[in-house]
C-alpha positions in Angstrom: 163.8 101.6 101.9 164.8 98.6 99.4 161.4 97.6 97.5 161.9 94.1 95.5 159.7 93.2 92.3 157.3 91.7 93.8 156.7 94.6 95.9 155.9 96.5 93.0 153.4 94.1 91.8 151.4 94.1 94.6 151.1 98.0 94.4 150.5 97.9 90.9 147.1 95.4 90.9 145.5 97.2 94.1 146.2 100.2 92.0 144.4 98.9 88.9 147.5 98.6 86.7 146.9 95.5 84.6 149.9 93.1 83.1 149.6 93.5 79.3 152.9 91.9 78.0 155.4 89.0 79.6 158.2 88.4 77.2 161.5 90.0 78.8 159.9 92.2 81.6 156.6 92.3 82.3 154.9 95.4 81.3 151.7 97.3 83.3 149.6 99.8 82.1 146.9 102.1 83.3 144.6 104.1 81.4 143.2 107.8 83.1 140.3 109.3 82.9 141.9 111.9 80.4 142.6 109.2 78.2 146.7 109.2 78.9 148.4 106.0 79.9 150.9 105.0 82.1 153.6 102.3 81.6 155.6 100.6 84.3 158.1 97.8 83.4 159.2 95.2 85.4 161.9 92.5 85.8 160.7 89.3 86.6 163.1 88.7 89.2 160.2 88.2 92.1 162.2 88.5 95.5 165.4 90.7 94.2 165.7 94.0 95.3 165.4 96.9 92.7 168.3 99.8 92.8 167.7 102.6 94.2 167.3 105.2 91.0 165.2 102.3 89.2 162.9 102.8 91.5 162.5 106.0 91.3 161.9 105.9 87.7 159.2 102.9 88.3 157.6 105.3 90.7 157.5 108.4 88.2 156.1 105.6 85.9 153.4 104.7 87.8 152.5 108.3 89.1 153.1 107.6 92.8 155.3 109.3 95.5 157.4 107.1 97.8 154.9 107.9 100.7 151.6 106.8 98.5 153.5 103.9 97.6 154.5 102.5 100.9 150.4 103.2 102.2 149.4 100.8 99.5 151.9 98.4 99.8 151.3 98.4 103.4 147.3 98.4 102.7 146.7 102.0 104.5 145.5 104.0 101.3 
């Protein structure tokens, strides 16, 4: 399944990711309970889909599988 930016987003604020920098792409981070972050980057291309293996790295970024992220997205987590 093709996920576009905007897509990503949307998954990223219901899962408590907050937008810390705008300039070129945006970039998200979440903070753990151990203390580690994550950092996901994104293109602000809203309605575009993103390739295939970028997405894959986007999702190892964020520390989701393909089937958590298609729950959120879809509102079902």
């Amino acid at each position: 399944m093709a996920y576009t930016y905007n897509d990503f987003r949307i998954v990223l604020k219901r899962t408590n990711f907050i937008m810390v920098r705008t300039k070129k792409h945006e970039t998200w981070q979440k903070i753990l309970s151990d203390g580690s972050i994550l950092q996901v980057r994104v293109s602000h291309q809203y309605n575009r889909d993103i390739p295939k293996a970028l997405s894959h790295k986007m999702l190892k970024q964020a520390g989701l599988t393909e089937d958590e992220f298609n729950k959120i997205l879809k509102g079902k987590w």
